[in-house]
KEFI-309043 format. One record per residue (C-alpha): residue number from 0; residue in three letters; x, y, z. Coordinates in Angstrom, 3 decimals, padded with zeros to 6 digits. Layout:
<rec NUM,Ala,<X,Y,Z>>
...
END
This chain:
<rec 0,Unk,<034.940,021.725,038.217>>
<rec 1,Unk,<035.892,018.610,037.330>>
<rec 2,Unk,<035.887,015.344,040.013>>
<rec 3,Unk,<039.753,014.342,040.414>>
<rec 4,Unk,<041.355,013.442,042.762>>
<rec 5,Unk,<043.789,016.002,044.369>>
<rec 6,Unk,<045.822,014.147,047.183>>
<rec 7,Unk,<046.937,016.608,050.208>>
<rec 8,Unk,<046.984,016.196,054.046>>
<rec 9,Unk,<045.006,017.660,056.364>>
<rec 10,Unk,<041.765,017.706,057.471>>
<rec 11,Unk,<040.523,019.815,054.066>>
<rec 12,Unk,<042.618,018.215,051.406>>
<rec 13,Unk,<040.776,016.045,048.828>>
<rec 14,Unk,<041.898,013.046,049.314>>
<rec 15,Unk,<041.155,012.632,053.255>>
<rec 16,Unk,<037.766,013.811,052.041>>
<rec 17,Unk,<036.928,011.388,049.667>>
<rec 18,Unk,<038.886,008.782,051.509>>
<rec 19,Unk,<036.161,009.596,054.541>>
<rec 20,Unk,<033.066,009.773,052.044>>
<rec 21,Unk,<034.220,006.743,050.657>>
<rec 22,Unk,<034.371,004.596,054.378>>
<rec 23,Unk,<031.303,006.604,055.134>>
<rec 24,Unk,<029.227,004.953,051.810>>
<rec 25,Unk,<031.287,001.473,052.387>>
<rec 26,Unk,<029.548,001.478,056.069>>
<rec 27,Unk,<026.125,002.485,054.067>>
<rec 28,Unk,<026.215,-000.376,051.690>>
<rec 29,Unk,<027.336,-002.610,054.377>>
<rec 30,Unk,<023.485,-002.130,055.802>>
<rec 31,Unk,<021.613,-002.893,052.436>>
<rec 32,Unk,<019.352,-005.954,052.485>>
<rec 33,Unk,<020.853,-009.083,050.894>>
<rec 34,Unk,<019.409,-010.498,048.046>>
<rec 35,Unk,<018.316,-013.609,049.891>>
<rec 36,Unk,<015.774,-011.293,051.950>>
<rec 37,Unk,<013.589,-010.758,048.691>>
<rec 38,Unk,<012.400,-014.458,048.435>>
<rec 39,Unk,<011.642,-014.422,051.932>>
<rec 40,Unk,<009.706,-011.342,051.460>>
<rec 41,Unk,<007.545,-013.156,048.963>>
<rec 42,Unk,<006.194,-015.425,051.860>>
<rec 43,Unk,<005.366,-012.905,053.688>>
<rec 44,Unk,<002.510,-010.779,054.627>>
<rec 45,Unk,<002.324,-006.731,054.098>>
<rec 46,Unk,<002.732,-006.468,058.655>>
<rec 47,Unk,<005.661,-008.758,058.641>>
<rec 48,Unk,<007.311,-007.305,055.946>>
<rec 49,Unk,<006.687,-003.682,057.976>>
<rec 50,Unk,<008.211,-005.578,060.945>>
<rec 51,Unk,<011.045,-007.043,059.187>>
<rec 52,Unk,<011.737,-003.243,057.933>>
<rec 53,Unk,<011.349,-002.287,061.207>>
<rec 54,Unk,<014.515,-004.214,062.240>>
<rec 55,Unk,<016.691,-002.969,059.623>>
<rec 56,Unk,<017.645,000.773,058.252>>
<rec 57,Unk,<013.870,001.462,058.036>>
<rec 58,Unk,<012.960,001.218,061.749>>
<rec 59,Unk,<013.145,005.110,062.025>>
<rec 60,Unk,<010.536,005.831,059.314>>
<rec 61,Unk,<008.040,002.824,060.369>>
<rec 62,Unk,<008.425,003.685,063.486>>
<rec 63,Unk,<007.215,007.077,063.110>>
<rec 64,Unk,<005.111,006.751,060.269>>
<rec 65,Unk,<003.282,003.295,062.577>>
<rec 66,Unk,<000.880,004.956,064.332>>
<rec 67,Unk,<-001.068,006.710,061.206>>
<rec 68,Unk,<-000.578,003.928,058.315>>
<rec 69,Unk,<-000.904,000.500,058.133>>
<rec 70,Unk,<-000.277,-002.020,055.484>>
<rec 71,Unk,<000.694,-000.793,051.687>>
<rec 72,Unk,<000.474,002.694,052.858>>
<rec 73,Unk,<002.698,002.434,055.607>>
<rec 74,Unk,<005.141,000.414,053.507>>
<rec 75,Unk,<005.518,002.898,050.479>>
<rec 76,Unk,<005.400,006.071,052.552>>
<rec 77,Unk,<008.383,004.865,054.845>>
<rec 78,Unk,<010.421,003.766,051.627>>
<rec 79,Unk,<009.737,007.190,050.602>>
<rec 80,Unk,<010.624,008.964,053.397>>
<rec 81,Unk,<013.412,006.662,053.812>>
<rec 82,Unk,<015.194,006.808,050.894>>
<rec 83,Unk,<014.902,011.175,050.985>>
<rec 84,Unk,<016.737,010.629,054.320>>
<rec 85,Unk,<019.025,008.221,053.319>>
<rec 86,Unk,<020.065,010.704,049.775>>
<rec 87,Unk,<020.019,013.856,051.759>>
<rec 88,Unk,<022.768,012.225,054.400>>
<rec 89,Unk,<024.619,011.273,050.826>>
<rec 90,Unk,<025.034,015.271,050.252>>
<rec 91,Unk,<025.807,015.793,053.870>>
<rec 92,Unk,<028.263,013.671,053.646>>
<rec 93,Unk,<030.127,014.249,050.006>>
<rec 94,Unk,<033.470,015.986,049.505>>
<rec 95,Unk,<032.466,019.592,047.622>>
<rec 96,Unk,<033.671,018.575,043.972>>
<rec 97,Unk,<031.154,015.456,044.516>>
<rec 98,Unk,<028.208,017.167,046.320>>
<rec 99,Unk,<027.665,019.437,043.229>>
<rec 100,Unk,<027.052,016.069,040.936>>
<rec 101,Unk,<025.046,014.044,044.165>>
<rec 102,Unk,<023.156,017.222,044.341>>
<rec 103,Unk,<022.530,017.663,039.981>>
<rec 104,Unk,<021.805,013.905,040.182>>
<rec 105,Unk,<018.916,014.076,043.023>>
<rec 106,Unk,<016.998,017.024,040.872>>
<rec 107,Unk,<015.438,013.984,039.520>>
<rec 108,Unk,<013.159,013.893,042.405>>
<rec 109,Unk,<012.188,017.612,042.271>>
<rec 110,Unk,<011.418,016.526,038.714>>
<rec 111,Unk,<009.446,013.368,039.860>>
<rec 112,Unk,<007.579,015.287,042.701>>
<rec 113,Unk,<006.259,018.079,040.681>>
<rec 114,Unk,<005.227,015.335,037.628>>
<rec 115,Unk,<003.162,013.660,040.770>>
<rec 116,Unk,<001.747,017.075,041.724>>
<rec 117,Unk,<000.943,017.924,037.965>>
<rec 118,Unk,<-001.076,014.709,037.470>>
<rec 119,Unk,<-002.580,014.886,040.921>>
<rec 120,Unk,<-004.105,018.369,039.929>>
<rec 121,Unk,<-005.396,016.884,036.032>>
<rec 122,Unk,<-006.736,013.949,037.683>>
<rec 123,Unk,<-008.618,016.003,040.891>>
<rec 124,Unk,<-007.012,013.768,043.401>>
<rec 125,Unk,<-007.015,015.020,046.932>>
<rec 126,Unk,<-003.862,017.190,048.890>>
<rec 127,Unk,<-003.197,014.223,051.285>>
<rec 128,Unk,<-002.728,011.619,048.161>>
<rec 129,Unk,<000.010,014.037,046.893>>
<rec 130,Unk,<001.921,014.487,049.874>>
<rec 131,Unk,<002.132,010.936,050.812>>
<rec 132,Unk,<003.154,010.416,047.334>>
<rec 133,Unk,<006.157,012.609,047.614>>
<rec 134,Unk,<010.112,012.026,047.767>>
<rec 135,Unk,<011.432,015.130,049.643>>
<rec 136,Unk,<015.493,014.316,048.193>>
<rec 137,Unk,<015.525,016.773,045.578>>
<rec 138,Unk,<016.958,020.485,046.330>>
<rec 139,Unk,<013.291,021.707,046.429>>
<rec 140,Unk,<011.562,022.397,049.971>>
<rec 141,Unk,<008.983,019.827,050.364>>
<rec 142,Unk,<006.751,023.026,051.835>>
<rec 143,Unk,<006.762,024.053,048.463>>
<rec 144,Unk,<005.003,020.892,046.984>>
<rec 145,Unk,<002.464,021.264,049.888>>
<rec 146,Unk,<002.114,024.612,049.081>>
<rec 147,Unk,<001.120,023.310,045.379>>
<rec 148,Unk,<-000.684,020.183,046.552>>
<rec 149,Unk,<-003.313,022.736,048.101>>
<rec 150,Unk,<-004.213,024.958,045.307>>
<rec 151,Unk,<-005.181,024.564,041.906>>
<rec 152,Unk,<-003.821,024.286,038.719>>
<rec 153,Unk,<-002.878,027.351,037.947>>
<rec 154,Unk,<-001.930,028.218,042.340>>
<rec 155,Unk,<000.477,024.714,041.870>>
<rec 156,Unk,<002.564,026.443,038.905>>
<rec 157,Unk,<002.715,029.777,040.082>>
<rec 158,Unk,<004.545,028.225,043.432>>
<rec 159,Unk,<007.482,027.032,041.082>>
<rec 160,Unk,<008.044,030.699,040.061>>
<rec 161,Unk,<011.500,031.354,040.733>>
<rec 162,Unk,<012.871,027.836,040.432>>
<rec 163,Unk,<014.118,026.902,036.988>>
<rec 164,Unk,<011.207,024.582,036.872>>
<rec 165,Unk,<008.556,027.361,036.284>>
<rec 166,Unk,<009.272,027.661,032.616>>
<rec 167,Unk,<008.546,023.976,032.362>>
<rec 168,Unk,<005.337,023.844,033.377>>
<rec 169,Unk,<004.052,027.409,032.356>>
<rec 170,Unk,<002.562,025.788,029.281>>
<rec 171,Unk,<000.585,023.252,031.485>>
<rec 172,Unk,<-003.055,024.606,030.514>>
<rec 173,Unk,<-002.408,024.784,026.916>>
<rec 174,Unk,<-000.434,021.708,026.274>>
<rec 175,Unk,<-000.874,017.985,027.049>>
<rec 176,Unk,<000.846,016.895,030.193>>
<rec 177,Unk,<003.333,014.518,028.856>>
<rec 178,Unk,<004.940,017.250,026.413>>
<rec 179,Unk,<005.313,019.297,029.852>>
<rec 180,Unk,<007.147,016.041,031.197>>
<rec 181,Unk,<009.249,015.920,028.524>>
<rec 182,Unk,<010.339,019.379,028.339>>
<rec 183,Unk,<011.440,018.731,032.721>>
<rec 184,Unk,<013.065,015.635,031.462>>
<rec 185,Unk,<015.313,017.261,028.776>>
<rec 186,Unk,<016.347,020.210,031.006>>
<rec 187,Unk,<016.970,017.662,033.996>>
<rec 188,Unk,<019.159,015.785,031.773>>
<rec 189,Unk,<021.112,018.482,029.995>>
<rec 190,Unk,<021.764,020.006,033.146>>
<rec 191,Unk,<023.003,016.787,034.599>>
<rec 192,Unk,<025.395,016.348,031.996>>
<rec 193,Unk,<027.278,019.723,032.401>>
<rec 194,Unk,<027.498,018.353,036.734>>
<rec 195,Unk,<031.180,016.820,035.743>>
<rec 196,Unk,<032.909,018.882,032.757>>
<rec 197,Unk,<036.153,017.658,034.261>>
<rec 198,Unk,<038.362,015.558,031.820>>
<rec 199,Unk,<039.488,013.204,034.843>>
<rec 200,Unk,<038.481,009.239,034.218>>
<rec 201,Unk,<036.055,009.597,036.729>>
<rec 202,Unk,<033.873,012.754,035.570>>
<rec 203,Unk,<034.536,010.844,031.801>>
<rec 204,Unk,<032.861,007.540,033.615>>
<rec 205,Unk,<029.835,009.619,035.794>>
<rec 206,Unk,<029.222,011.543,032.073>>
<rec 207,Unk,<029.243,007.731,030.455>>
<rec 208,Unk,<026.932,006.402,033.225>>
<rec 209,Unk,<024.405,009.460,032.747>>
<rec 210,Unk,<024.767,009.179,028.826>>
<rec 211,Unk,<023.626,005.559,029.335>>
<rec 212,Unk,<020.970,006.551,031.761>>
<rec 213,Unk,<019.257,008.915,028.286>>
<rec 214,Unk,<020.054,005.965,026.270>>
<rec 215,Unk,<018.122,003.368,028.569>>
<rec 216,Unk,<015.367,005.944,029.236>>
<rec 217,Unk,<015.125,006.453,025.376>>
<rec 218,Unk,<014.460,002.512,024.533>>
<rec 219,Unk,<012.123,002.343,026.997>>
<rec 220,Unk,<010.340,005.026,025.802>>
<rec 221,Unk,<010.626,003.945,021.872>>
<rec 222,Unk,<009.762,000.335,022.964>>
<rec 223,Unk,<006.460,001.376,024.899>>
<rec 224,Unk,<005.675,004.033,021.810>>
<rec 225,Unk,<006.418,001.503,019.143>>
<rec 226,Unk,<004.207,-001.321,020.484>>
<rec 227,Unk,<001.357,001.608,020.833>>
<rec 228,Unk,<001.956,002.178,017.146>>
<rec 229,Unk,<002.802,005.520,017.470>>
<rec 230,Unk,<003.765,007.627,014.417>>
<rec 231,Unk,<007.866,008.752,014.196>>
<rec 232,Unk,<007.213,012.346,014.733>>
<rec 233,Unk,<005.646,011.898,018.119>>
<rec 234,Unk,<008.118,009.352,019.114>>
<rec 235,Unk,<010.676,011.586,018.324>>
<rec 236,Unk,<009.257,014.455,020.941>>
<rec 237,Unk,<009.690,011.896,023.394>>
<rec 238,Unk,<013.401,011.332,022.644>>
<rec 239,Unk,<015.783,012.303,025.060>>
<rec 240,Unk,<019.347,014.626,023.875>>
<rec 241,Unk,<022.820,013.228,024.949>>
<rec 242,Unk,<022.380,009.520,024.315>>
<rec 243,Unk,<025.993,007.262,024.826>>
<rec 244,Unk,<025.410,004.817,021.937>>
<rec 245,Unk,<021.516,005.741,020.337>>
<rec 246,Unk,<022.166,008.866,018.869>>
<rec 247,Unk,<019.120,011.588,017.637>>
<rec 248,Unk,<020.132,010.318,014.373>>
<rec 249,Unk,<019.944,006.622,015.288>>
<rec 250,Unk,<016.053,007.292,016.965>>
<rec 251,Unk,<015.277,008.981,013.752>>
<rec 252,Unk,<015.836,005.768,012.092>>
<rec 253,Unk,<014.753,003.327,014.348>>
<rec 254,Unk,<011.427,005.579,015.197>>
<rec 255,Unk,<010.548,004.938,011.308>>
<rec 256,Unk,<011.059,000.511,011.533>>
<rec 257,Unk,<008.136,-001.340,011.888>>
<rec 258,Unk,<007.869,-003.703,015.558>>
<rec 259,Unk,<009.808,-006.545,013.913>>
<rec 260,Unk,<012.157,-004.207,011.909>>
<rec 261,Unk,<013.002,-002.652,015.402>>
<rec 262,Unk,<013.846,-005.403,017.463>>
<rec 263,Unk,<016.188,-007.011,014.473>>
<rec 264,Unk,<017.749,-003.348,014.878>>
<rec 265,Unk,<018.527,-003.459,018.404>>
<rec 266,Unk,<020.936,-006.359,018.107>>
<rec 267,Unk,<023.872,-004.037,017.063>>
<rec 268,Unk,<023.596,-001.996,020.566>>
<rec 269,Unk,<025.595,-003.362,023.845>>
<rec 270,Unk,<022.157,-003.166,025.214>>
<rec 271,Unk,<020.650,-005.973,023.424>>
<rec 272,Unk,<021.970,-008.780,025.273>>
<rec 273,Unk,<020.434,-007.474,028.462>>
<rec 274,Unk,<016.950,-007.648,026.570>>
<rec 275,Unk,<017.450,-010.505,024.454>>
<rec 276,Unk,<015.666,-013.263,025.992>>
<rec 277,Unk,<012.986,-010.848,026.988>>
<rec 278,Unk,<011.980,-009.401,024.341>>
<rec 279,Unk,<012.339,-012.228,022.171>>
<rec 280,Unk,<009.731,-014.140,024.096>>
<rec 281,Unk,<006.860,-011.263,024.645>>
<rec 282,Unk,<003.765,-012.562,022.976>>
<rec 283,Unk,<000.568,-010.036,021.832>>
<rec 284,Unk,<-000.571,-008.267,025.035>>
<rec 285,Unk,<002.888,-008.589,026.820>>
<rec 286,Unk,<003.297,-005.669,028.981>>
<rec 287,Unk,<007.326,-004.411,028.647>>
<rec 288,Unk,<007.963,-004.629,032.365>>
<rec 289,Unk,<010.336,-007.258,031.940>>
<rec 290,Unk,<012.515,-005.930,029.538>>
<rec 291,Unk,<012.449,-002.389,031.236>>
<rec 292,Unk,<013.790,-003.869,034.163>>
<rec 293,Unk,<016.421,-005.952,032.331>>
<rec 294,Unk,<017.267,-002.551,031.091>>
<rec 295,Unk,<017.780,-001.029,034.363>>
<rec 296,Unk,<019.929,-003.881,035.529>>
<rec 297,Unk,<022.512,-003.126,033.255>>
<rec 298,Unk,<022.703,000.291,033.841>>
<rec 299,Unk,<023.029,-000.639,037.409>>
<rec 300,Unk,<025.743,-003.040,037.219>>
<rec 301,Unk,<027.822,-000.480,035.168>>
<rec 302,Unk,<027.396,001.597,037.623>>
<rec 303,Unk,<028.577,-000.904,040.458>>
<rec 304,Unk,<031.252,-001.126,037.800>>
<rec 305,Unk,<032.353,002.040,037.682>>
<rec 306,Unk,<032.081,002.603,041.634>>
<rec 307,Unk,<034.711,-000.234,041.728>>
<rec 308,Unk,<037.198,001.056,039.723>>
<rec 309,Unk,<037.796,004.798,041.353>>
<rec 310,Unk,<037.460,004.400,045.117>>
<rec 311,Unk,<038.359,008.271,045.645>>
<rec 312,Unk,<035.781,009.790,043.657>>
<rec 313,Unk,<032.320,010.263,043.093>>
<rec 314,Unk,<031.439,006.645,041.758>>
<rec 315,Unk,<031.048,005.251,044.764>>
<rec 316,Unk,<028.486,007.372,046.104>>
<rec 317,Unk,<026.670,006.918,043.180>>
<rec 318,Unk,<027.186,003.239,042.739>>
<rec 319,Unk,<025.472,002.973,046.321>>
<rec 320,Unk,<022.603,005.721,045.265>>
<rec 321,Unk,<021.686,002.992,042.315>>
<rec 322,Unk,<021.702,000.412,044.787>>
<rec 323,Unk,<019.495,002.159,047.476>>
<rec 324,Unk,<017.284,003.099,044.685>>
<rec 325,Unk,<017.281,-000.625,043.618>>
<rec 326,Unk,<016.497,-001.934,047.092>>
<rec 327,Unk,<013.096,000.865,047.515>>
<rec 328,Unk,<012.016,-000.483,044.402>>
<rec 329,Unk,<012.474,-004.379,045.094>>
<rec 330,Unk,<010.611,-003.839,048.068>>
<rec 331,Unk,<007.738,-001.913,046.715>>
<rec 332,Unk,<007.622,-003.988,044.270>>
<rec 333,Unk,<006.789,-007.080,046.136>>
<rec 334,Unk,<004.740,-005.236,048.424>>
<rec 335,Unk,<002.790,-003.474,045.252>>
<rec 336,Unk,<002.313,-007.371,044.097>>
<rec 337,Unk,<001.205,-009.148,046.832>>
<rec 338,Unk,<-001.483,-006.153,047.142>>
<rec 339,Unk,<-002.780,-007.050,043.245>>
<rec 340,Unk,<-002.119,-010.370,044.126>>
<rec 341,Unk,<000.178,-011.503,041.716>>
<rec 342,Unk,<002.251,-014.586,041.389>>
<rec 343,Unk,<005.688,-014.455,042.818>>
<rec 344,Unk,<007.753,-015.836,040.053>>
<rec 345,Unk,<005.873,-012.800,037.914>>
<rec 346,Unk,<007.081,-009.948,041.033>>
<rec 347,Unk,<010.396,-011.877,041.138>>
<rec 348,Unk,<011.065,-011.244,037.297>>
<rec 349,Unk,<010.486,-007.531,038.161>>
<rec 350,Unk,<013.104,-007.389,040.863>>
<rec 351,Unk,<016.770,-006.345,039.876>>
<rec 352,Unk,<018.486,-008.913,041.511>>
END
């Protein structure tokens, strides 16, 4: 089903749906925090930035999360719980051609919450760590990740039998976790792709954006593996299918260049401008932080892009999910900084402003 536009009257036609999904996310954005709050944030301490939330879109979650967290805690598990409410109101709200791609799109956090379960298990860390860790805006019951936050291994993948997850993970005893990862990554992402088979400029645009998503996920990933010296085969297993401009054949090639080779390599992508200055100025030791979130940036402003240009579609919804996303990560990431106590001019160079 593709994602046009079909303009009839009454209160079931298309267009009167999008056209009230589309005031409904306008309103939405309307509330996001401007970018001026984020330097203020950095003079702040962890309890006024918790009371500053508290007077915006967050108050609900502080609120009720106030009385049993404090500090760090109490600032990443609101976000958390924030943002599932805030993406689950998103469905809610979406005309039914739309809802099917909000809904493929948000599988990312079943994906993300049973990773965090999976490496809770390996690494022995308690039930109440897990939960607190998780984002409940998938399709997935969050009973069912408490359900596998309280067993063991092998209890936590027999509770995804019966999702299409549980092939997955099957293999988690046998194999090493991030080849597990990977496989939930590819199916997340080939099943994303098929969300909007429409040939209408908006499901072309929402497969673009997703395309770009693999590609930006697959630098980051050949980046981070080339810098650890990795050989090409087991960069390759990272790779992601269904890149816009890096193609499997391209990552064959570029998996094979040397760190130098690479980055001279990189300059014929529309990505490299976006990275440029980053990357050319890492020294020995660099962590890629920066140029990861230069990376994200610009998949985020084509998506504000593309949100712009169809107002009666499904870009605008997800044009304000990248943005929500953006602001939850801002935030924790000044909040994760002041805890390690890092310089602000190094948190503000891993905001996307």
């Amino acid at each position: 089903m593709g994602l046009k536009l079909v303009r009839r009257t009454g209160s079931g036609g298309g267009g009167t749906n999008f056209a009230y999904t589309s005031a409904r996310v306008r309103a939405k954005r309307a509330k996001l925090l401007p970018r001026e709050t984020y330097p203020k944030m950095l003079n702040m301490s962890l309890a006024e930035i918790a009371r500053l939330l508290q007077e915006s879109e967050y108050k609900r979650e502080i609120d009720e999360l106030g009385t049993r967290y404090t500090g760090i805690d109490l600032i990443e598990i609101a976000l958390n719980a924030n943002l599932a409410n805030t993406y689950r109101t998103m469905i809610r709200i979406s005309q039914a051609g739309a809802r099917t791609v909000v809904v493929a799109y948000l599988r990312r956090y079943d994906v993300g919450n049973i990773k965090t379960v999976l490496r809770a298990k390996l690494s022995k860390a308690p039930a109440t760590a897990i939960e607190e860790s998780l984002i409940p805006a998938g399709q997935l019951p969050v009973e069912l990740f408490r359900r596998m936050a309280v067993g063991d291994l092998e209890e936590a993948v027999a509770a995804l039998e019966g999702t299409p997850y549980h092939e997955a993970v099957a293999d988690i005893g046998s194999k090493p976790l991030h080849l597990v990862e990977d496989k939930l990554d590819r199916m997340y992402y080939q099943d994303l792709l098929k969300a909007a088979p429409g040939s209408d400029v908006p499901s072309a645009l929402f497969n673009r954006l997703m395309r770009m998503e693999v590609d930006t996920q697959n630098l980051d990933s050949l980046l981070r593996l080339k810098r650890d010296e990795a050989e090409p085969g087991a960069i390759l297993e990272h790779m992601l299918p269904g890149g816009y401009e890096v193609t499997r054949g391209e990552l064959s090639r570029l998996a094979t260049l040397s760190w130098g080779e690479l980055v001279g390599a990189l300059e014929k992508f529309s990505y490299w401008e976006s990275i440029r200055e980053r990357i050319t100025a890492m020294r020995p030791g660099d962590t890629l932080r920066d140029v990861e979130t230069a990376l994200y940036k610009r998949l985020a402003e084509k998506a504000f892009a593309f949100s712009g240009s169809y107002p009666l579609s499904v870009l605008p919804i997800m044009g304000y999910i990248f943005a929500k996303r953006i602001e939850v990560d801002n935030i924790r990431t000044i909040a994760r900084g002041k805890v390690a106590g890092l310089p602000d001019d190094v948190i503000t160079r891993n905001l996307v402003l």
